[in-house]
C-alpha positions as a printed Julia matrix, in Angstrom:
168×3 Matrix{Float64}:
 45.6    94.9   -68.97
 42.14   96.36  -70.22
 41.17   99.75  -68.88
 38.21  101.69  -68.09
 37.03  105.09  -68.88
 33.97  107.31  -68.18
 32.46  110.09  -70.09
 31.37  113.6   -67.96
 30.5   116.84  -69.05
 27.91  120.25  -68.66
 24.71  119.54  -70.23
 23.92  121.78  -73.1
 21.05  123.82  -71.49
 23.77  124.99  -68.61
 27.06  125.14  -69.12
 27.85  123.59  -72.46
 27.32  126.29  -75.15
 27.61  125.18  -78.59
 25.93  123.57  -81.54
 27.3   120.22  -82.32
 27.45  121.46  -86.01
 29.41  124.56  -85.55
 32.89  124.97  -86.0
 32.78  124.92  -82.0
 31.36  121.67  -82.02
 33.86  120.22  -84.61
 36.51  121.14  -82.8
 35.52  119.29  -79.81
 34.5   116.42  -81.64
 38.47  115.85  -82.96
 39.37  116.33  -79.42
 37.4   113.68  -78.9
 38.44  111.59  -81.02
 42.05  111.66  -80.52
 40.92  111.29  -76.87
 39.14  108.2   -77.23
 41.74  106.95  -79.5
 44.66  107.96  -76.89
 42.87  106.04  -74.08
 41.92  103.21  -76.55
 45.13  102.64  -78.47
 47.82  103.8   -75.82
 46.27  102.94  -72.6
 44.41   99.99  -73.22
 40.9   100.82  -72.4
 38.07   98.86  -73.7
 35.31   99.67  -71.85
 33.66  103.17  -71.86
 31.07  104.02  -69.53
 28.09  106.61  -70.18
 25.94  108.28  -67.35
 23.78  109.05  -70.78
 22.72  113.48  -70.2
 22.26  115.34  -72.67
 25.27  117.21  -73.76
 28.54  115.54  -73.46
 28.51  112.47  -72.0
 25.97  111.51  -74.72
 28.22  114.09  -77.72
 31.17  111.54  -76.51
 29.57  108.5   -76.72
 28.73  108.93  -80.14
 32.04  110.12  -81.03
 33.42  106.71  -79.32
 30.82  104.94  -81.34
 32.13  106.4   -84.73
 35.32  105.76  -84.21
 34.5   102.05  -83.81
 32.62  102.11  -86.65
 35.29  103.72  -88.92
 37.77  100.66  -87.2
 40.06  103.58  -85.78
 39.45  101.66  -82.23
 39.47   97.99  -81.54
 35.95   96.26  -82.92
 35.7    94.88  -78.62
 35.85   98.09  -77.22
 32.16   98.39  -76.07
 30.1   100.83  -74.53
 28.53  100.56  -71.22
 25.18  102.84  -70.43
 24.89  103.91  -66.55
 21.6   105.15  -66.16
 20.8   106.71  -63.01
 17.07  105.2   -62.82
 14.78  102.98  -64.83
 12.95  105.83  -66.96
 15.92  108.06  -67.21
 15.36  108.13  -71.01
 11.92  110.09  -70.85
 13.89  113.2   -68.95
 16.08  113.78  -71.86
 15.02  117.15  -73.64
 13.86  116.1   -77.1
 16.23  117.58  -78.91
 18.62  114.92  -77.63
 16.17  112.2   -77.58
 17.76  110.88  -81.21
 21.11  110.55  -80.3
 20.12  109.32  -76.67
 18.28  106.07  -78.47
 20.95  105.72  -80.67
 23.35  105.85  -78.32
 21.72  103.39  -75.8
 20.63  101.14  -78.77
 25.2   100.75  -79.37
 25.34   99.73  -75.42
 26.57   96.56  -75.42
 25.09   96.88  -71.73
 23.56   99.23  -69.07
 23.36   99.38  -65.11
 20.88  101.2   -63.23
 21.93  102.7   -60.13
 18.97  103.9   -58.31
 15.14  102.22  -58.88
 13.38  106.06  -58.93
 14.62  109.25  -59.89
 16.17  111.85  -56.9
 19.13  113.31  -56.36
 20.9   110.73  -54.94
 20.41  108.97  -57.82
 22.48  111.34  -60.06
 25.57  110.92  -57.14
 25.1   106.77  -56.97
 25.21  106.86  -60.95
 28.33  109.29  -60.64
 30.2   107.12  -58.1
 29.58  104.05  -59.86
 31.09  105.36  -63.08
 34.33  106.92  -61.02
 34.41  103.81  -58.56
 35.26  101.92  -61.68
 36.9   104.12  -64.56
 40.5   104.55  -64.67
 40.15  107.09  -66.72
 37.45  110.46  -66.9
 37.26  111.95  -70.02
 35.5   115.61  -69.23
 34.4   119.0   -70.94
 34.18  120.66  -67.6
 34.93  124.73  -66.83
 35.79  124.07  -63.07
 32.5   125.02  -61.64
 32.43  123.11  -58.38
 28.58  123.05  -57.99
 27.61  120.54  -61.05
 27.02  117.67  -61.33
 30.5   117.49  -63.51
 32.11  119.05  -60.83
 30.94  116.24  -58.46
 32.27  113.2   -60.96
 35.48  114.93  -61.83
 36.13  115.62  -57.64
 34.76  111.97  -56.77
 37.66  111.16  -59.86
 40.47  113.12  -58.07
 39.41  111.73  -54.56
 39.7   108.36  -56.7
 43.51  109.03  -57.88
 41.8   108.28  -61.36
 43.43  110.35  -64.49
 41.15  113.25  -65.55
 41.46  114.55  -68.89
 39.9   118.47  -69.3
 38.63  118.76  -73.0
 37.15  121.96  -71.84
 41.05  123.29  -71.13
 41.92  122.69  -74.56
């Protein structure tokens, strides 16, 4: 049976400190990896979903994306981008604009949740993506206030299976 799994985590102007390129940043990219890998090759998932931030969700989705293209995941295994309104795309700070476009140009589709940007559109895009995962794959430090402390509580409300990068 084919599985779902989402991608949450801090965005890197709040909570998520570290340059992709550092040693940091390496580190949590294997994580990654044998993550998406786990979930892929040992849990059947094929369908990743991506509420597309800056910061994580987007740093996972690319990992997800390599690994497909290296053929270390099955070729079907496709990503899904859950945009919280129409122009979410123009919000993104520009130094995440590249891998944003990349990453939504991989999507072999995308939902929007909400037709303007609010709050509530941020919540609708996070239920959506926990209504339907199986799996949440998260770089979260417990904060209860964020908006990855929302998704991974809406997860655990859920009964879905949260797995903490950040506690690694």
């Amino acid at each position: 049976m084919e599985s779902i799994a989402c991608f949450t985590g801090h965005r890197p102007s709040r909570r998520m400190r570290f340059d992709p390129g550092s040693p940091q940043g390496a580190a949590l990219r294997n994580r990654v990896h044998q993550a998406v890998r786990l979930l892929c090759l040992e849990r059947g998932v094929r369908v990743f979903l991506c509420g597309m931030a800056a910061g994580f969700d987007l740093f996972a989705a690319r990992c997800m994306l390599e690994l497909r293209c290296a053929g270390q995941i099955p070729q079907e295994t496709c990503l899904v981008a859950v945009l919280p309104y129409p122009d979410h795309g123009a919000d993104v700070p520009n130094g995440w604009q590249h891998v944003y476009d990349e990453v939504l140009q991989h999507c072999q589709d995308q939902c929007i949740v909400s037709p303007r940007k609010s709050a509530a559109a941020f919540r609708r895009r996070n239920d959506y993506m926990t209504a339907r995962a199986d799996y949440v794959l998260a770089y979260w430090n417990h904060d209860p206030r964020t908006g990855t402390g929302q998704t991974v509580r809406m997860a655990h409300e859920r009964e879905r299976v949260v797995l903490n990068l950040y506690d690694l």
